[in-house]
VOPA-414777 format. One record per atom (N, C-alpha, C): residue in three letters; atom name; x, y, z. Coordinates in Angstrom, 2 decimals. Example, Ala and Ser with C-alpha at 12.3 -4.5 7.8 and 13.67 -1.06 7.14 Angstrom:
["ALA" "N" [13.19 -5.69 7.80]]
["ALA" "CA" [12.30 -4.50 7.80]]
["ALA" "C" [13.20 -3.30 7.80]]
["SER" "N" [12.85 -2.25 7.08]]
["SER" "CA" [13.67 -1.06 7.14]]
["SER" "C" [12.90 0.03 7.87]]
// end
This chain:
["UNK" "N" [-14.11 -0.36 56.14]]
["UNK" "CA" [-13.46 -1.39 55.35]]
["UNK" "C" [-12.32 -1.99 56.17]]
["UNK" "N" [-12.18 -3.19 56.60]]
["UNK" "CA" [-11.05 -4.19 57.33]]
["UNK" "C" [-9.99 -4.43 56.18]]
["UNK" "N" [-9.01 -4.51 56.43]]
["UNK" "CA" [-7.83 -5.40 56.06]]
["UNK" "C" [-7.59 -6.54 56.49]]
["UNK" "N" [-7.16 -7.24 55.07]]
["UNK" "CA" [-7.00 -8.49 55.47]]
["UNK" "C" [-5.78 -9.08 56.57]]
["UNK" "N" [-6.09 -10.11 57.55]]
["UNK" "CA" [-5.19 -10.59 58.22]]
["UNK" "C" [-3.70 -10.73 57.52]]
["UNK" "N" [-3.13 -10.40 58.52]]
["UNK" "CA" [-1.32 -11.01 58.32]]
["UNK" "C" [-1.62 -12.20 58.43]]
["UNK" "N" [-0.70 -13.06 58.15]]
["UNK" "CA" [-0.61 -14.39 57.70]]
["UNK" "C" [0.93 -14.95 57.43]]
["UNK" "N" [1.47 -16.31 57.80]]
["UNK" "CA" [2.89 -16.62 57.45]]
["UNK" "C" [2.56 -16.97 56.44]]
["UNK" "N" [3.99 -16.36 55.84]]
["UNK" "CA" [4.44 -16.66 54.35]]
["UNK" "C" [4.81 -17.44 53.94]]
["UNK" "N" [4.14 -18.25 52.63]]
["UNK" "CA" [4.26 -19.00 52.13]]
["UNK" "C" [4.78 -18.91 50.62]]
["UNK" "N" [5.51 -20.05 49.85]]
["UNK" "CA" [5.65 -19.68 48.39]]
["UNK" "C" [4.76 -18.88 47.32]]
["UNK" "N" [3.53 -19.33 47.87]]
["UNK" "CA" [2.83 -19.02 46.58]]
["UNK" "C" [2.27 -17.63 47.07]]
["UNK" "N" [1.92 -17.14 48.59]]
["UNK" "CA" [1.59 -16.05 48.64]]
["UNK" "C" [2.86 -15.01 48.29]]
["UNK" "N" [4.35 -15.60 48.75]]
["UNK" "CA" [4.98 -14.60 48.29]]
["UNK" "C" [4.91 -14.53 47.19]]
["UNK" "N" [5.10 -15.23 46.34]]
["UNK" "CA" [5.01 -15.13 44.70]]
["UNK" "C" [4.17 -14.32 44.22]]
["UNK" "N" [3.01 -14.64 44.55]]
["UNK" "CA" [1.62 -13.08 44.28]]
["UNK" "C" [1.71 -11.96 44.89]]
["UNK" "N" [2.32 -11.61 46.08]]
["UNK" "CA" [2.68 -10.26 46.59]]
["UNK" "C" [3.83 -9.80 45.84]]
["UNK" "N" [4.70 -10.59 45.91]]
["UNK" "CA" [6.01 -9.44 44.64]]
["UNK" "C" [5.52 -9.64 43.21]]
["UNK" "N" [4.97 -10.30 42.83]]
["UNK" "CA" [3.94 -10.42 41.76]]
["UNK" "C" [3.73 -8.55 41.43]]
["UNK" "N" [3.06 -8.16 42.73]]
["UNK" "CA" [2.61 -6.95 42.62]]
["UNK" "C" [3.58 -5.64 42.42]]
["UNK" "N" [5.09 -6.25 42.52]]
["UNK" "CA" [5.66 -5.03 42.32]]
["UNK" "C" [6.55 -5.18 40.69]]
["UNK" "N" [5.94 -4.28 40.09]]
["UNK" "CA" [6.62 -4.21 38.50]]
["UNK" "C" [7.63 -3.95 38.29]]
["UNK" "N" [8.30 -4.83 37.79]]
["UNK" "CA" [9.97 -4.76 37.63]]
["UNK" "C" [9.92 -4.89 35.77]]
["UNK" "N" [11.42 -4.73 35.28]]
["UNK" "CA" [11.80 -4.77 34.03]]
["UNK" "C" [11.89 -6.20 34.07]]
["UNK" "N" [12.26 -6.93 32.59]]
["UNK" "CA" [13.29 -7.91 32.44]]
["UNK" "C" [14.22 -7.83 31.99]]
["UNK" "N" [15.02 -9.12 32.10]]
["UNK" "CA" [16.16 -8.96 31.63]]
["UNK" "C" [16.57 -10.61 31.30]]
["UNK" "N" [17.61 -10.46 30.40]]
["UNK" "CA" [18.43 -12.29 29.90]]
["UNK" "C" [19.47 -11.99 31.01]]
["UNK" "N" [20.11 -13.24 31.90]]
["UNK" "CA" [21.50 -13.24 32.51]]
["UNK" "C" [22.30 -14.54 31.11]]
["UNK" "N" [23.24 -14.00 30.95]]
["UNK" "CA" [24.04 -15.23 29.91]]
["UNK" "C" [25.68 -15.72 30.71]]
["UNK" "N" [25.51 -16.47 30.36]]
["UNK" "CA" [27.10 -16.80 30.92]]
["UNK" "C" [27.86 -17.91 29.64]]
["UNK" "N" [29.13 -17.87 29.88]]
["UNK" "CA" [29.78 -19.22 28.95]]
["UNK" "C" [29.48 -18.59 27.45]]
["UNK" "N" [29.81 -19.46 26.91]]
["UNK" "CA" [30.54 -18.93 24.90]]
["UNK" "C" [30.15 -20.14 24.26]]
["UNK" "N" [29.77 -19.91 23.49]]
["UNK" "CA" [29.72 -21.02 22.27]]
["UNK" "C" [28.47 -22.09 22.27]]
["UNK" "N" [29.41 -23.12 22.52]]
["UNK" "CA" [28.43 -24.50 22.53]]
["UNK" "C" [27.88 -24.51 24.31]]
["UNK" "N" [28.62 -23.80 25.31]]
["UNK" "CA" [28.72 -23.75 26.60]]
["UNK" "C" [27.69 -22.75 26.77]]
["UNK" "N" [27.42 -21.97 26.00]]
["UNK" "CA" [26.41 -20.76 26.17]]
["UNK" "C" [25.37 -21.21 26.38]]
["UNK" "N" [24.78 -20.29 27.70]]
["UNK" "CA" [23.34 -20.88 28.57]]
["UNK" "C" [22.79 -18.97 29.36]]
["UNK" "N" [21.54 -19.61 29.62]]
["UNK" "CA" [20.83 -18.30 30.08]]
["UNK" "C" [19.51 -18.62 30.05]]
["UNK" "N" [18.93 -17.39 31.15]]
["UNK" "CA" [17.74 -17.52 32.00]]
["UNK" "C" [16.99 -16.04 31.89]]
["UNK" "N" [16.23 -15.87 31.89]]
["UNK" "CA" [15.38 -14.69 32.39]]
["UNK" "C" [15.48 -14.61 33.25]]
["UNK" "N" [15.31 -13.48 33.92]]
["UNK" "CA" [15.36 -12.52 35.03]]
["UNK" "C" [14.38 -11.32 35.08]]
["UNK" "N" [13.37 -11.44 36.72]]
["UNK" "CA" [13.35 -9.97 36.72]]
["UNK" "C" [13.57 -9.24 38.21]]
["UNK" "N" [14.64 -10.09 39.10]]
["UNK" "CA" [15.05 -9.89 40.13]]
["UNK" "C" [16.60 -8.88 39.81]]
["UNK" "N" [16.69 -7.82 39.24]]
["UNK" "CA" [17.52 -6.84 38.88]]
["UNK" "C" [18.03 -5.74 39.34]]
["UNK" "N" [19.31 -5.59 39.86]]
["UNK" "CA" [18.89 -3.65 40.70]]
["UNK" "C" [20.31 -3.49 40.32]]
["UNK" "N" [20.26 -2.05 41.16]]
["UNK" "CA" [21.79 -1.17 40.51]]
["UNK" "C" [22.09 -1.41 42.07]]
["UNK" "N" [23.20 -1.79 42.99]]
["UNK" "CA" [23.63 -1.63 44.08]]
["UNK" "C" [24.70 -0.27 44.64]]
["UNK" "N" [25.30 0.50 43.57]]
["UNK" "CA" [26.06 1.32 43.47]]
["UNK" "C" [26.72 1.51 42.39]]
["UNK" "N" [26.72 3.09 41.96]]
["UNK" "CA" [27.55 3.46 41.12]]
["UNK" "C" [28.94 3.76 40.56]]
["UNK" "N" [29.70 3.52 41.79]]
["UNK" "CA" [31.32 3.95 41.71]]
["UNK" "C" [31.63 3.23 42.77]]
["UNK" "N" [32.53 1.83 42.63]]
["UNK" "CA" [32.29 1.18 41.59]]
["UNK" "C" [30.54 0.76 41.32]]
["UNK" "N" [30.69 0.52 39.51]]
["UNK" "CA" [29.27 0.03 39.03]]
["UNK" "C" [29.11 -1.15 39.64]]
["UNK" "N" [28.02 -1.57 40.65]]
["UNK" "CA" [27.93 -2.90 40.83]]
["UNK" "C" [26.03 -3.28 40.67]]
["UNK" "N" [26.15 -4.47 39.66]]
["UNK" "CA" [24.73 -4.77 39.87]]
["UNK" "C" [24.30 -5.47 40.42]]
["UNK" "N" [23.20 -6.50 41.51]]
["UNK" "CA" [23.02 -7.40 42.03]]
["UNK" "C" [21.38 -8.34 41.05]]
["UNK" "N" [22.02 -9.65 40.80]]
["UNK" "CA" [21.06 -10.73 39.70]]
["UNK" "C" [20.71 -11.34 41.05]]
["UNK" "N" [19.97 -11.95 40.92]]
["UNK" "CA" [19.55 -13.63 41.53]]
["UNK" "C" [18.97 -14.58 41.25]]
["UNK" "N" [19.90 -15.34 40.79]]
["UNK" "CA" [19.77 -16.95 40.05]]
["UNK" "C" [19.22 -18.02 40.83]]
["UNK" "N" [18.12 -19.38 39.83]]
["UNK" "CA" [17.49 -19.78 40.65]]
["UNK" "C" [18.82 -20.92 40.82]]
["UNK" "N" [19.25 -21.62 42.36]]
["UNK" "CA" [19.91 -22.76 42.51]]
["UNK" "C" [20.06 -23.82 41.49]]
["UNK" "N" [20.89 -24.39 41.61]]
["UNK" "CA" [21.09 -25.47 41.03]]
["UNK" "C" [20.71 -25.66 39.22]]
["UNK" "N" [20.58 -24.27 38.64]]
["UNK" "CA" [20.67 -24.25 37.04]]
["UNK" "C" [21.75 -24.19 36.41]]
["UNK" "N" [21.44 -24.13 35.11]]
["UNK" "CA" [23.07 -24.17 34.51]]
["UNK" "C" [23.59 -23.00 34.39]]
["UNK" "N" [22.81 -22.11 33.75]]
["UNK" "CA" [23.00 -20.50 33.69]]
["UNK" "C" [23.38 -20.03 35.51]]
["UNK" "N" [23.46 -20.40 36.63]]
["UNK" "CA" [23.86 -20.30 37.74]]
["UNK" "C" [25.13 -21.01 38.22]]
["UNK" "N" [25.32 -22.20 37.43]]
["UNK" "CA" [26.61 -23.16 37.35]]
["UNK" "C" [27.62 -22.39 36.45]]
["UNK" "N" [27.30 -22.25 35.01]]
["UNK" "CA" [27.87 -21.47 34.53]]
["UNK" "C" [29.17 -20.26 35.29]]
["UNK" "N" [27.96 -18.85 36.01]]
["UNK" "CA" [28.22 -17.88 36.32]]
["UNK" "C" [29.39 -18.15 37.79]]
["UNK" "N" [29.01 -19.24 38.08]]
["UNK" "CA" [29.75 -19.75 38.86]]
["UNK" "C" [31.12 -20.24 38.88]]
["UNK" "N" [31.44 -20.79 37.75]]
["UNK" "CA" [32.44 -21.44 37.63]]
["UNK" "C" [33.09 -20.45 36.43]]
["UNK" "N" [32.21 -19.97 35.59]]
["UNK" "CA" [33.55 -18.57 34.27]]
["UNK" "C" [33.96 -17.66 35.77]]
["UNK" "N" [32.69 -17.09 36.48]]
["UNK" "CA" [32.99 -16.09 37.37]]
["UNK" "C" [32.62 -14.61 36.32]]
["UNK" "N" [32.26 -14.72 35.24]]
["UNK" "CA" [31.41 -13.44 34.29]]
["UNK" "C" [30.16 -14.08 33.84]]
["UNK" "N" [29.36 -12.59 33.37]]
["UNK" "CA" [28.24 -12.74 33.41]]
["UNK" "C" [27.85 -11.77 31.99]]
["UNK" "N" [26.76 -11.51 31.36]]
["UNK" "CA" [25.93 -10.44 31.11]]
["UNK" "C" [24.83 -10.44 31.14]]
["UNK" "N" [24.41 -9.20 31.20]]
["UNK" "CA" [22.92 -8.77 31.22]]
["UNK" "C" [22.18 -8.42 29.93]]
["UNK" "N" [20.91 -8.50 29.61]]
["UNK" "CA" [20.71 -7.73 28.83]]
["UNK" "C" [19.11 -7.33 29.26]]
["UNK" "N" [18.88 -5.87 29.19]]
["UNK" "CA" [17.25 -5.65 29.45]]
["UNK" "C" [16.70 -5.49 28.43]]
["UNK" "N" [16.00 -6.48 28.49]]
["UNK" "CA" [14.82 -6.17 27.06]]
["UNK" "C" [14.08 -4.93 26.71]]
["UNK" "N" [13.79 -5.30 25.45]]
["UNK" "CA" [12.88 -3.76 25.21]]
["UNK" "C" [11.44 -4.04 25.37]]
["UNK" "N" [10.37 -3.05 25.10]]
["UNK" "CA" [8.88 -3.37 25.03]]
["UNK" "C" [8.86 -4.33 23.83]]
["UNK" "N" [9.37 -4.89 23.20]]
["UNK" "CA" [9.03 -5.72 21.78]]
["UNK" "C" [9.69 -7.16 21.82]]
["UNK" "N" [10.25 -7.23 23.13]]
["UNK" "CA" [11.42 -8.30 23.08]]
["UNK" "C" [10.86 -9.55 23.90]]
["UNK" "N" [9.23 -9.63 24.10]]
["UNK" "CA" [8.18 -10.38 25.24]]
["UNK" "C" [8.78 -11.85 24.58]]
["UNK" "N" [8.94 -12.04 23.57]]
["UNK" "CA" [9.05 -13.63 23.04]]
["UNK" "C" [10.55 -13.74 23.72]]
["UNK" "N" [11.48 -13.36 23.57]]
["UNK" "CA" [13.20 -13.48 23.83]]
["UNK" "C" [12.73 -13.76 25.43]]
["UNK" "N" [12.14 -12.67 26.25]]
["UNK" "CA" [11.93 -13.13 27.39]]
["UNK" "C" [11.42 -14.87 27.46]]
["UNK" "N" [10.13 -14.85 27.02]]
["UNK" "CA" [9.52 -16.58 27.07]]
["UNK" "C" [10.77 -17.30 27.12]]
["UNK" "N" [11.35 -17.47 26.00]]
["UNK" "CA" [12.41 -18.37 25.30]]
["UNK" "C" [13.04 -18.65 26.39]]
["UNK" "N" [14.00 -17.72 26.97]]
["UNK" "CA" [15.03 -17.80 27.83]]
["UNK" "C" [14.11 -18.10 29.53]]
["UNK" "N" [12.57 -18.57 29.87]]
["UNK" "CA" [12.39 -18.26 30.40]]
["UNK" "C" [11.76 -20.22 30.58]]
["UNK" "N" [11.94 -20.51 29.25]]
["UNK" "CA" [11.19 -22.32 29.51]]
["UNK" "C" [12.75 -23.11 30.09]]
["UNK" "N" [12.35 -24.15 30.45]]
["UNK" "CA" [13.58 -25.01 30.75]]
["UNK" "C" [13.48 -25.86 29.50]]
["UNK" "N" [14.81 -26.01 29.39]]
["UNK" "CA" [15.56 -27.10 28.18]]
["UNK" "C" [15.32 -26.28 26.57]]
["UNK" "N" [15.71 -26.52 25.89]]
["UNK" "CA" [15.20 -26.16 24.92]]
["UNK" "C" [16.63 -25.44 23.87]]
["UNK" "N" [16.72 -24.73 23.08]]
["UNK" "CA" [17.90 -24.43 22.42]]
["UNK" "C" [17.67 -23.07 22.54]]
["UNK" "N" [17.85 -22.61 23.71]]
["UNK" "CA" [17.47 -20.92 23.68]]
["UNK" "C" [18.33 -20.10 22.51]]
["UNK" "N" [19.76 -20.45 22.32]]
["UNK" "CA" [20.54 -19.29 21.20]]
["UNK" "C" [20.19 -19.96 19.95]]
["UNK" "N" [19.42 -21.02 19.76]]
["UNK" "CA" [19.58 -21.24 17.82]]
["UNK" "C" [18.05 -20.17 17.48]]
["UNK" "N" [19.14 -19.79 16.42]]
["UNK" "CA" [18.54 -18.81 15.13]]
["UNK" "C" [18.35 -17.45 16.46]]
["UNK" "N" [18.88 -17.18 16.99]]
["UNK" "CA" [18.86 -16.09 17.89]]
["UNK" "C" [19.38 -15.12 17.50]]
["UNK" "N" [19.66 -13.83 17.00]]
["UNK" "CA" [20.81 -12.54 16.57]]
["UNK" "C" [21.50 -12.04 17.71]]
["UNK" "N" [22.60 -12.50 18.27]]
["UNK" "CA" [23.09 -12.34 19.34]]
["UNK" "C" [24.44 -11.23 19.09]]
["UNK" "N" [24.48 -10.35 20.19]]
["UNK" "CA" [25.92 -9.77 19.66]]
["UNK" "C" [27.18 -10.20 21.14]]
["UNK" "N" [27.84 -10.19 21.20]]
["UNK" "CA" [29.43 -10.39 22.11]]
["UNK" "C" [29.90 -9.12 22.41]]
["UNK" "N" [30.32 -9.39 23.29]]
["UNK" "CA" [31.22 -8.27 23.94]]
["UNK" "C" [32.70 -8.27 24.08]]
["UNK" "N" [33.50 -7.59 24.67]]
["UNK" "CA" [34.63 -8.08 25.23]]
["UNK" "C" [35.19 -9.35 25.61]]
["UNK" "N" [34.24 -9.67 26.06]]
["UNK" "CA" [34.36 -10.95 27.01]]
["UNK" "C" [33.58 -12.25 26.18]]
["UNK" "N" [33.24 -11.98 25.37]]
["UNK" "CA" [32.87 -12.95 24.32]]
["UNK" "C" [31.28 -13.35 25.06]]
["UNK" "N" [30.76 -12.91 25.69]]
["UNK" "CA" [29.37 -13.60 26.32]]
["UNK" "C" [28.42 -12.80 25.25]]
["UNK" "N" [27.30 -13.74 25.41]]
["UNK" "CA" [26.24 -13.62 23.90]]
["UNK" "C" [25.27 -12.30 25.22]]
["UNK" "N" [25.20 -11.85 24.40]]
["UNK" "CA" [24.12 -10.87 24.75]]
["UNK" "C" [22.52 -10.32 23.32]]
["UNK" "N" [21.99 -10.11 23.76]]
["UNK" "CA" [20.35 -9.99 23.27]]
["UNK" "C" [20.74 -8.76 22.37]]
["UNK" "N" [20.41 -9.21 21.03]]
["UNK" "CA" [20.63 -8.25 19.81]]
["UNK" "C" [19.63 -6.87 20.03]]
["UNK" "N" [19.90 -5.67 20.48]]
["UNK" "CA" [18.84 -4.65 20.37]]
["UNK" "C" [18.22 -4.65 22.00]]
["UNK" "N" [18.79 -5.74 23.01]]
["UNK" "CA" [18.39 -5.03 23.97]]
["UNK" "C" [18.52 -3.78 24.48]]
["UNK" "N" [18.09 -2.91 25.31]]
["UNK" "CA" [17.93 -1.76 25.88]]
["UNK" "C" [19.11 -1.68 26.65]]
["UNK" "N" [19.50 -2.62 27.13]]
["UNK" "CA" [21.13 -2.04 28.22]]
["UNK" "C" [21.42 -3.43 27.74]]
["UNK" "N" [22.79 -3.71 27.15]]
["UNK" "CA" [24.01 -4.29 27.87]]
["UNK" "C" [24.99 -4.01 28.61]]
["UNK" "N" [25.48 -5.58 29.65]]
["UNK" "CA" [26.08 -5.14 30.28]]
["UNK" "C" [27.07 -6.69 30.31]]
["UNK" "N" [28.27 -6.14 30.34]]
["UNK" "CA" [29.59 -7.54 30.78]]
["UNK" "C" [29.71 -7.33 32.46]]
["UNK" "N" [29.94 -8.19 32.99]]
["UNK" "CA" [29.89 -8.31 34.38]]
["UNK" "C" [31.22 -9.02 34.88]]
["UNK" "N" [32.13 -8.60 35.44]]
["UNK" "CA" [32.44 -10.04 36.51]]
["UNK" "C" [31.94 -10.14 37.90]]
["UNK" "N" [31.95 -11.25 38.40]]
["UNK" "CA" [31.64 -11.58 39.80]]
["UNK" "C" [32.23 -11.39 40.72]]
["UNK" "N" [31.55 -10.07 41.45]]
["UNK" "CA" [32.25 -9.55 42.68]]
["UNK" "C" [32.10 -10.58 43.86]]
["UNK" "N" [30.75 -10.81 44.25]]
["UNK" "CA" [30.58 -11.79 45.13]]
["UNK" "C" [29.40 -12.17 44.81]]
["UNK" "N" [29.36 -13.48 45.56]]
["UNK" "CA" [27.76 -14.47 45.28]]
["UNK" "C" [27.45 -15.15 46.99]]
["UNK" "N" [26.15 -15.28 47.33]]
["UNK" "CA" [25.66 -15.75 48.33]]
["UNK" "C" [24.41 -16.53 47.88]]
["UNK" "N" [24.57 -17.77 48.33]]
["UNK" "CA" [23.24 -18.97 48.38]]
["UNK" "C" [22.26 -18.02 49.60]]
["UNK" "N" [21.22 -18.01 48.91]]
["UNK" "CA" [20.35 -17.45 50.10]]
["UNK" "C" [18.65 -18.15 49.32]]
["UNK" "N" [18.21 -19.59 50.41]]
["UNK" "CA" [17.00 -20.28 50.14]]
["UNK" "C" [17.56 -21.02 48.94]]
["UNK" "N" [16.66 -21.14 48.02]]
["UNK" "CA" [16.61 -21.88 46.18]]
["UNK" "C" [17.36 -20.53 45.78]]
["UNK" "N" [18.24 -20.03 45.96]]
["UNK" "CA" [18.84 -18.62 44.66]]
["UNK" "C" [20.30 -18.61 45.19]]
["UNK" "N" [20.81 -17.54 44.24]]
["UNK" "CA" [22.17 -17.53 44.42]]
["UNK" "C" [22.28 -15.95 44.02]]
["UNK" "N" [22.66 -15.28 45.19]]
["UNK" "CA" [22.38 -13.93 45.09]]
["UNK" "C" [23.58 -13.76 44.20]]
["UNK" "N" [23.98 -12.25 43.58]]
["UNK" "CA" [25.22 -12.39 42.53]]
["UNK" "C" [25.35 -11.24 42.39]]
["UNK" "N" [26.67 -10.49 42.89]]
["UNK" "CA" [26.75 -9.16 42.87]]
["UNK" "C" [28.02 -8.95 41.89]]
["UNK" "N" [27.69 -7.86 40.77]]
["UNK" "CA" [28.46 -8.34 39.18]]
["UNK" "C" [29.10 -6.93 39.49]]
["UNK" "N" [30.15 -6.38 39.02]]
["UNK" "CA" [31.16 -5.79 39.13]]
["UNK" "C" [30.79 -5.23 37.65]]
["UNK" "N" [30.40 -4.41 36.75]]
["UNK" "CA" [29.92 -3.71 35.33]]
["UNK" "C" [31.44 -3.44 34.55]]
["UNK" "N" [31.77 -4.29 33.55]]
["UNK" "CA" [33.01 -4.16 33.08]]
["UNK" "C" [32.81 -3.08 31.64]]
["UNK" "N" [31.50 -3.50 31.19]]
["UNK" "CA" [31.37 -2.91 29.84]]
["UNK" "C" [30.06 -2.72 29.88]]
["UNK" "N" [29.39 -1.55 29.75]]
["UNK" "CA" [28.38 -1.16 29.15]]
["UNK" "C" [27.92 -0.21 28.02]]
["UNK" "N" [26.45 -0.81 27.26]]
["UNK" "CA" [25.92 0.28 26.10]]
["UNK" "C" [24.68 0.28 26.84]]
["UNK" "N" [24.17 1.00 26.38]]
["UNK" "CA" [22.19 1.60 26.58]]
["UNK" "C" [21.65 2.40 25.11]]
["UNK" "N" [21.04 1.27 25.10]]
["UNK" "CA" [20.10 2.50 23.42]]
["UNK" "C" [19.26 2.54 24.51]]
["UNK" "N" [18.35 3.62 23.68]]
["UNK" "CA" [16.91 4.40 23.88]]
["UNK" "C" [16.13 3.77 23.48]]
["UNK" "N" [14.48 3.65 24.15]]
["UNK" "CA" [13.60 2.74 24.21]]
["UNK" "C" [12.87 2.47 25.23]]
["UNK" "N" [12.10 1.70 25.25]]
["UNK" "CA" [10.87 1.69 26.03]]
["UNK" "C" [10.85 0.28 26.64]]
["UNK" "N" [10.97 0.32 27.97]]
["UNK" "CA" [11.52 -1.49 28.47]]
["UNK" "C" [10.17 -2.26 28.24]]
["UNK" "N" [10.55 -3.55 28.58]]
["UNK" "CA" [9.55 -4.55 28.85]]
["UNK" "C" [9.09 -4.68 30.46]]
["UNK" "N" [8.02 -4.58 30.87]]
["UNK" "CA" [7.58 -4.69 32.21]]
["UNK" "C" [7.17 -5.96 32.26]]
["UNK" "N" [7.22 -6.57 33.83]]
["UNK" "CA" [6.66 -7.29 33.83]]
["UNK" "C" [5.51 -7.05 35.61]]
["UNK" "N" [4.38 -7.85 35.28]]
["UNK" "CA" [3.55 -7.23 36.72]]
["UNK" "C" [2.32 -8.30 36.37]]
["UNK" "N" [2.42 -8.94 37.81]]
["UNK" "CA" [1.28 -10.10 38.45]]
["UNK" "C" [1.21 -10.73 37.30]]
["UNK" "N" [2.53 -11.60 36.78]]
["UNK" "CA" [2.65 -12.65 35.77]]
["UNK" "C" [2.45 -12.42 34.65]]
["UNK" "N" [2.24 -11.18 34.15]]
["UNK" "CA" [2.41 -10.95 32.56]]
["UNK" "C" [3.59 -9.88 32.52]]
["UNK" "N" [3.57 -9.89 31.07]]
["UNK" "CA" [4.82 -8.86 30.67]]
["UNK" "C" [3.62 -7.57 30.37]]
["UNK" "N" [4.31 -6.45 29.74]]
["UNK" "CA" [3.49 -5.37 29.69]]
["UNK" "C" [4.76 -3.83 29.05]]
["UNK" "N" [3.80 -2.90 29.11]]
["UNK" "CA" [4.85 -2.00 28.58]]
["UNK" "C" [4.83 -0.95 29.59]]
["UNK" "N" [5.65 -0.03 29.55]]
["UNK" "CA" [5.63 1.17 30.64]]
["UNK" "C" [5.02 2.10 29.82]]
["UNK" "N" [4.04 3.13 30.22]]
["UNK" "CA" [3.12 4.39 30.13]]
["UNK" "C" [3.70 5.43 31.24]]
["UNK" "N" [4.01 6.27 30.44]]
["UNK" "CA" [4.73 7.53 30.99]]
["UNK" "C" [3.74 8.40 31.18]]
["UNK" "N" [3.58 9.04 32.14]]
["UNK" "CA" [2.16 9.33 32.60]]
["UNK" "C" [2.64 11.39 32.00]]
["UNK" "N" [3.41 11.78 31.31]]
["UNK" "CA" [4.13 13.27 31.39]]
["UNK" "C" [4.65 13.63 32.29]]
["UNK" "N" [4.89 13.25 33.39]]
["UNK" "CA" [5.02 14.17 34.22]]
["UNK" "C" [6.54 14.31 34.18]]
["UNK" "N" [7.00 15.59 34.95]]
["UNK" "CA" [8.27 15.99 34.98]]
["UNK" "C" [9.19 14.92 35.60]]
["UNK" "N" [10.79 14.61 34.99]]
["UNK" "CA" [11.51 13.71 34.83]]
["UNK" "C" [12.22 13.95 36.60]]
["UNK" "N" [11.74 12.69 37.36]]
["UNK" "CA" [12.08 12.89 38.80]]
["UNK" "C" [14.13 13.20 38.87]]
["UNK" "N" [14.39 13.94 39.94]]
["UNK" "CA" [15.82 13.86 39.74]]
["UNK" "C" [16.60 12.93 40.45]]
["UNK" "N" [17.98 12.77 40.06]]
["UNK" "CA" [18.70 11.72 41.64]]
["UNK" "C" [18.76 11.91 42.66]]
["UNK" "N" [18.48 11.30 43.60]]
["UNK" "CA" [18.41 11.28 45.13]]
["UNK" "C" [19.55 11.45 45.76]]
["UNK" "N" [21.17 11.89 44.94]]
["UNK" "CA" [22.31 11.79 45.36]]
["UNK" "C" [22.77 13.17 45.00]]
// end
């Protein structure tokens, strides 16, 4: 059996190769009120724990990226396995993503996803333009986590995680 040729990368092949690696989602929100805006996400990671820092990456030139830019805070929220529509929503352009939404606030007054699986308040440690994105490394001011079962997402659909039993791996630290 051959493997297929290497090949330069292009948009759409990268898009179908990380396609292949299953990540969670998540809402990024920024701004309050009538100013309140947000995007889906499933470009998400933990960069370090002490200090908590998380790293987002926003697509260029949106508002939910203008936003985060100019308050300089952020939040997160990771959806649960039941939360596939909240993802869509926050995931079309234009549209009234917070009406009739159950949103709760934090500290910092940013709307976060009623019953998501982790919130999180953020400020902005640092940000880098890197291509169409705006890398965004958030500084964790406030967090909760209920229990639950995330939303996956893998090769363009959402999906749920299946815990196969096996024994609970430990930290690598």
């Amino acid at each position: 059996m051959s493997l297929p040729a290497f090949q330069a990368a292009n948009a759409v092949d990268m898009r179908t190769s990380m396609g292949r690696f299953t990540t969670g989602v998540a809402i990024v929100t920024s701004g309050s009120g009538d100013q309140a805006c947000g995007m889906t996400i499933s470009s998400l990671t933990s960069i370090c724990l002490d200090p908590a820092i998380l790293l987002i990456s926003l697509t260029e030139g949106s508002r939910t990226t203008d936003m985060v830019t100019a308050t300089g805070r952020f939040a997160v929220s990771i959806l649960g396995a039941r939360q596939e529509a909240i993802a869509r929503r926050f995931a079309t352009r234009g549209g009234a993503r917070f009406e009739g939404l159950d949103c709760e606030h934090g500290e910092f007054g940013l709307p976060m996803i009623k019953d998501a699986l982790v919130q999180a308040e953020c400020d902005v440690h640092s940000a880098h333009d890197v291509g169409d994105h705006r890398v965004v490394y958030g500084l964790v001011r406030n967090l909760r986590c209920r229990e639950g079962a995330g939303l996956a997402f893998y090769s363009g659909r959402f999906g749920d995680f299946h815990d196969f039993g096996h024994e609970e791996m430990p930290w690598m630290f």
